[in-house]
C-alpha positions in Angstrom: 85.7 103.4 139.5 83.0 101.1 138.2 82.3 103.8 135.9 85.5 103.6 134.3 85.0 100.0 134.2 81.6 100.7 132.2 82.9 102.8 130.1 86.4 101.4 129.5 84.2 98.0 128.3 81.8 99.8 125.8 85.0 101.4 124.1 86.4 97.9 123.9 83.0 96.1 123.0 82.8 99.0 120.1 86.4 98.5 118.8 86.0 94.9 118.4 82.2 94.7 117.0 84.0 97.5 114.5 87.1 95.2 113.4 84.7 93.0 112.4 83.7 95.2 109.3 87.7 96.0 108.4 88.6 91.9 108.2 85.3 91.0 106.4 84.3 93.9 104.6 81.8 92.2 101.8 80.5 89.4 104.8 77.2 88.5 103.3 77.6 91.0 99.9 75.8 89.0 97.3 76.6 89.8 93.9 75.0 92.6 91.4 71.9 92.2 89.2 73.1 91.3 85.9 71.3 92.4 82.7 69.3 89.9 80.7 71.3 89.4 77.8 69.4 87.2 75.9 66.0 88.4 74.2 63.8 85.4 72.9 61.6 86.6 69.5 58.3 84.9 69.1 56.9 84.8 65.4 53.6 86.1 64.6 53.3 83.8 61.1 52.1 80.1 62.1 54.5 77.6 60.5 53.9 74.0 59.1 55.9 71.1 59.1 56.2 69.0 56.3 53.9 65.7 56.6 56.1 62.7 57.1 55.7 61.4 54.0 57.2 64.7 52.2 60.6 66.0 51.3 60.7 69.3 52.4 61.3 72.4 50.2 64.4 74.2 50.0 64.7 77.8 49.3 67.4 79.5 47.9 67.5 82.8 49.0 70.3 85.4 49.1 69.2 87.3 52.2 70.0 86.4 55.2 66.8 85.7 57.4 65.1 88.7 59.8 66.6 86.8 63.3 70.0 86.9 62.0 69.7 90.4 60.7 67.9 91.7 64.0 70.5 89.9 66.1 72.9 92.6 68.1 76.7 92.4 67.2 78.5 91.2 70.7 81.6 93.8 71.2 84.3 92.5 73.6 86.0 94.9 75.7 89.6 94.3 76.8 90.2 94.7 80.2 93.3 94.1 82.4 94.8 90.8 84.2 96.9 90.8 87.0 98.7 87.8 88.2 98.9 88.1 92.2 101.3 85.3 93.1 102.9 82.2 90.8 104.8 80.1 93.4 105.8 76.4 92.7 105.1 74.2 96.1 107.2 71.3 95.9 105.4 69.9 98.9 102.7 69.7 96.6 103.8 68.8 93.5 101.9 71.7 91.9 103.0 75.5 90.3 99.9 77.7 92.1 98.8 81.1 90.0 96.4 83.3 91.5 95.3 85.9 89.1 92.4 88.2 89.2 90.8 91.1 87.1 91.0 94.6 89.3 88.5 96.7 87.1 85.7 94.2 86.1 82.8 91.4 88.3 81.4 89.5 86.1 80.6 85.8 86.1 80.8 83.2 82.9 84.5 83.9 82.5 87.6 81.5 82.0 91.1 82.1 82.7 94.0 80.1 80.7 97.3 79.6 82.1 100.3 79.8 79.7 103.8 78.5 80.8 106.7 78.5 78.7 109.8 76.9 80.0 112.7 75.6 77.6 111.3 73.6 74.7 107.6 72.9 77.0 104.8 74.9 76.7 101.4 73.9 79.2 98.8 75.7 79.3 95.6 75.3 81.8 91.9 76.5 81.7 89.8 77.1 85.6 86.3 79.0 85.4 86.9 82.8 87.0 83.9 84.0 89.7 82.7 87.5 90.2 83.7 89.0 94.1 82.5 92.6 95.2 84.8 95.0 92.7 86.4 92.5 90.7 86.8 88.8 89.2 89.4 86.2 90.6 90.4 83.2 88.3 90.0 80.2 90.6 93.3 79.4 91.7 95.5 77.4 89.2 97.4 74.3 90.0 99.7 72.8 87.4 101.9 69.8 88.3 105.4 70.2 88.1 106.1 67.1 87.0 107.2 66.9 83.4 108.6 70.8 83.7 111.7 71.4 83.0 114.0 72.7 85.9 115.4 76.9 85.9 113.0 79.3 84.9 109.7 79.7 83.4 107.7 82.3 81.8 103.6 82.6 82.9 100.9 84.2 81.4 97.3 84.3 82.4 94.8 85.5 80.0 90.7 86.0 80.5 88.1 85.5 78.0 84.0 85.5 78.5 81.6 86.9 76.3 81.9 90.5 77.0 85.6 91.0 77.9 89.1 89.9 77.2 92.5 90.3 78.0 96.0 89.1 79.2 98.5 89.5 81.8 102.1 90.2 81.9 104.4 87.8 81.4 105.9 86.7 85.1 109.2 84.9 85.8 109.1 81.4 88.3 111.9 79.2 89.2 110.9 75.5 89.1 112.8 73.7 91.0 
């Protein structure tokens, strides 16, 4: 019997240390080593300054200077949005939107809520934050007041430096 007792309580012990990992499965997960975007160029050729009693000369030249030319063009991707919920709490006072990004982490993002309903149109900016496999706008809360009662039409769309993109419009009753 106290055997079974033994064993019966390791089975449970390991079942419940084990659950642990399927309710919090990124505990602790920091996020991933972003590339160094930015590249600084140093210039070989000492410049002066003019003294302060000088104007300084002005050069007209037609080509553009060596740091603009050398610079990298910056090519967005678009990427998808998905709003998760848009429910108005009238508790509250507030329309809530929860939208994330499924296929892309990245942090330095914003996410714009667009509402049209009747003759109003809000919109709404909130920073977005990178999580294990994806980015989550932060959630969005837009007062009701001054909205127009029936139904509404949302939007949420992303923009950062890299990517871009927009949601599908979503219905919401305000009441």
């Amino acid at each position: 019997m106290p055997r079974f007792v033994l064993i019966a309580l390791l089975a449970v012990g390991t079942l419940a240390l084990s659950s642990c990992s399927i309710f919090y499965p990124n505990a602790g997960a920091t996020s991933l080593p972003q590339d160094d975007e930015t590249t600084q160029t140093q210039s070989a050729e000492p410049t002066e300054s003019p003294a302060p009693n000088q104007e300084p000369e002005q050069s007209a030249s037609a080509e553009p200077s060596a740091s603009a030319a050398e610079s990298p063009a910056i090519i967005r991707k678009e990427t998808s949005v998905e709003i998760i919920m848009a429910v108005p709490e009238p508790d509250l006072g507030v329309l809530t939107v929860v939208a994330q990004l499924p296929s892309l982490s990245e942090s330095g993002g914003t996410c714009t809520l667009r509402l049209i309903s009747g003759s109003v149109e809000k919109t709404m900016e909130v920073k977005a934050e990178p999580s294990s496999d994806y980015t989550q706008c932060f959630p969005i809360e837009l007062p009701l007041t001054g909205l127009p009662k029936g139904t509404a039409v949302v939007s949420v769309s992303y923009s950062s430096d890299f990517h871009f993109g927009t949601s599908k419009n979503q219905s919401v009753v305000i009441p």
